[in-house]
N, C-alpha and C positions, 0 to 999 in steps of 0.2 A: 504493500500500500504506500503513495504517497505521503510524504509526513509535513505537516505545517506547521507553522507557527501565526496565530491572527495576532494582529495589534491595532489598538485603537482604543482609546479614553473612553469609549460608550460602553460599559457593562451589557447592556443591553444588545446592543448594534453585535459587540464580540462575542457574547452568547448563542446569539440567532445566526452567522456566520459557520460559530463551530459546527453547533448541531445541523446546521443543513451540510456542512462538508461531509460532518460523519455518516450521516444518512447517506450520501453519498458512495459511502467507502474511500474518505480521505482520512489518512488518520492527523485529526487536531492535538503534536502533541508539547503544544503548550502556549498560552495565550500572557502577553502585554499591554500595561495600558500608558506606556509612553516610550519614548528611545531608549534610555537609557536601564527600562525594566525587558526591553525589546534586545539589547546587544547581551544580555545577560542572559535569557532563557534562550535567545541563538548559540550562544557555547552553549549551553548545559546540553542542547535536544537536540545539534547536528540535523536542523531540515531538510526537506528537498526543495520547498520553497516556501517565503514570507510573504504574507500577503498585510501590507503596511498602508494606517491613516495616513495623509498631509499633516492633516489639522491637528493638533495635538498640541495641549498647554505642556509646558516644559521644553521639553527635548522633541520635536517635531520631526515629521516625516523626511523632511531635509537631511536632517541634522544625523538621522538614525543612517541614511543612505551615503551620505559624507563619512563618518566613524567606520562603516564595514569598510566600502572603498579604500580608505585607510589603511584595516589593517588586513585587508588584504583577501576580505572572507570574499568567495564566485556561489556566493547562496545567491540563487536569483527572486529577485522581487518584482511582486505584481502592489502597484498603488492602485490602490480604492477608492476614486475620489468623487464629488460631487458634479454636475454640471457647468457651473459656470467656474471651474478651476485650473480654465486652460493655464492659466501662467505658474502654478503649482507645479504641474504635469510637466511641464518643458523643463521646467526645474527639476522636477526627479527624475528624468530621463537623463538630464546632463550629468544629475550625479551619479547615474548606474543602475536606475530601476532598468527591468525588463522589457515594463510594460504595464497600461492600465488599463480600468474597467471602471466604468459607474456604476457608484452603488443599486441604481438600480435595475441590475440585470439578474438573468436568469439564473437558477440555481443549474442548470447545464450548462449556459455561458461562464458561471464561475468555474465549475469544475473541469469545464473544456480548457480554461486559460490558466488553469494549477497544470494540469496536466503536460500544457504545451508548453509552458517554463521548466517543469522537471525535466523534459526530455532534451532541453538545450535551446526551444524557439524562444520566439518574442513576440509579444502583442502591440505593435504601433501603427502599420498600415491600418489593419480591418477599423480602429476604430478612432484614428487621427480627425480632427478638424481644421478645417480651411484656417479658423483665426492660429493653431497651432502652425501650420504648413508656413501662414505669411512669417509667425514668431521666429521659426527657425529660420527663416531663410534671408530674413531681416535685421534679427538679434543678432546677437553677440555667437562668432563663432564657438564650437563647441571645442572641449577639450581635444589637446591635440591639432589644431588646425592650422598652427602658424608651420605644421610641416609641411613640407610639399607632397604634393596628390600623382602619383605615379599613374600611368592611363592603365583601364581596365580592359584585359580581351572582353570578346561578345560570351565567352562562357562565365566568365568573372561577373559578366554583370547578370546575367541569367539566378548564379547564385546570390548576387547582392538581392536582387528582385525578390527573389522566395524568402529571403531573409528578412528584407524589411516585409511583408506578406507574415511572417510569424513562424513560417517551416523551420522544425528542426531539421538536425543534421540527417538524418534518418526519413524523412517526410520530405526534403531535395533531392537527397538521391532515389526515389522511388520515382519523383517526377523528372529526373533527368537521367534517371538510368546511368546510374552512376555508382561504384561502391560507396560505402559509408566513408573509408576512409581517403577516399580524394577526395571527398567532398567538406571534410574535416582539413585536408590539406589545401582544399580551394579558399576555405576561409580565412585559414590562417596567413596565406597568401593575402587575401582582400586586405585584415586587419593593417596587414603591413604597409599594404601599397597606401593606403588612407590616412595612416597616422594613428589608428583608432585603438585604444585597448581594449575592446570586447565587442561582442555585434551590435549593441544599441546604440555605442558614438559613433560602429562605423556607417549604420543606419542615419542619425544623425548629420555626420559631417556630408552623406553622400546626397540627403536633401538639401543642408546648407547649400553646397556645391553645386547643384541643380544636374549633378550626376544621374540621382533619381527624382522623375518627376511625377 
C-alpha cells in the first residue's frame, strides 16, 4: 500500500482526508498540523508521499517544502490548495512540490494523484491555469535558470511533454515504447540539459522558456 502523511491545521479537513484515503487503501501513516510537526512525522514514517496545506499558521506550506528541499528528502509532495491560490501554487512548485489539487476534488482524483506521485509523475499540466501559465512565464525565472538551456532532440521533448502531462517513468515508456530505463536515462538527460534538479523545475523552467507551450 501506498503510505502518507496528511498535513494541515484543520483537524477536521485532516481527518476527513485520512479516512477517505484509507477507505481507499492508502495507508495514512501519520498526520500534521503545521511544518515543523510535518518535517518531524516525515522522518519518523519514511512516506511514499505528503500530501501538504499552503495555508498554515506557523511554519506554512512554503516553508515545510523549502526545509525538505534543504535537507535533501525526494518524498514527493502533492499541495492541496484552494481556488483562488494561484500565487501559493507557483510558489510550491518553485520550491519542489510535485504537484496540486483542489480541495475540492474527487476522492478518485485524490487517490489517482497519490498514486501518480508515488510512482515518480507529477501533476501540473492536467490541472494548471492560464493566470498560472502567464505567472511562470512572466515571473521570476525559476531555480536554476540563469544556466544555459542546451537544445532538446524531438525524442527529448516527446518525454519532457509526458512529463509535464504527469506520466511516470513507467506510464512514458509504455506510450513511447521504450524500456523503463532509457526513459529514466532520457530524463536525466532533460534535467541536465535544462539546468533543473528534479522534473517539476524542469517542467517549470521549460514553460518559462516557452520550450513547452
Amino acid at each position: 500500500m501506498t503510505r502518507v502523511v496528511v498535513v494541515d491545521d484543520q483537524a477536521l479537513v485532516r481527518q476527513g482526508i485520512s479516512g477517505l484515503l484509507e477507505v481507499a487503501e492508502i495507508d495514512v501513516v501519520g498526520e500534521a498540523d503545521d511544518g515543523q510537526a510535518a518535517l518531524d512525522t516525515i522522518a519518523a514514517t519514511a512516506p511514499d508521499v505528503v500530501l501538504l496545506d499552503v495555508r498554515m499558521p506557523r511554519y506554512d506550506g512554503i516553508w515545510t517544502l523549502e526545509r525538505l528541499r534543504e535537507s535533501g528528502s525526494a518524498v514527493p509532495v502533492l499541495v492541496l490548495t484552494t481556488f483562488d491560490d494561484d500565487a501559493a501554487v507557483l510558489d510550491a512548485l518553485r520550491a519542489g512540490a510535485r504537484g496540486y489539487l483542489l480541495k475540492d476534488v474527487t476522492l478518485e482524483q485524490l487517490t489517482r494523484a497519490v498514486r501518480t506521485l508515488a510512482e515518480g509523475g507529477t501533476l501540473i499540466a492536467p490541472t494548471i491555469t492560464d493566470r498560472l501559465l502567464r505567472a511562470i512565464r512572466s515571473g521570476p525565472p525559476p531555480p536554476g535558470a540563469d544556466a544555459p538551456v542546451e537544445d532538446l532532440t524531438e525524442r527529448e521533448l516527446e518525454v519532457l511533454r509526458l512529463m509535464a502531462e504527469g506520466c511516470s517513468n513507467r506510464e512514458i515508456s509504455e506510450i513511447l515504447f521504450l524500456a523503463e530505463g532509457t526513459v529514466k536515462n532520457r530524463v536525466s538527460t532533460i534535467l541536465l540539459k535544462l539546468g533543473a534538479r528534479d522534473r517539476t523545475n524542469a517542467v517549470l523552467r521549460a514553460l518559462h522558456e516557452g520550450i513547452l507551450r
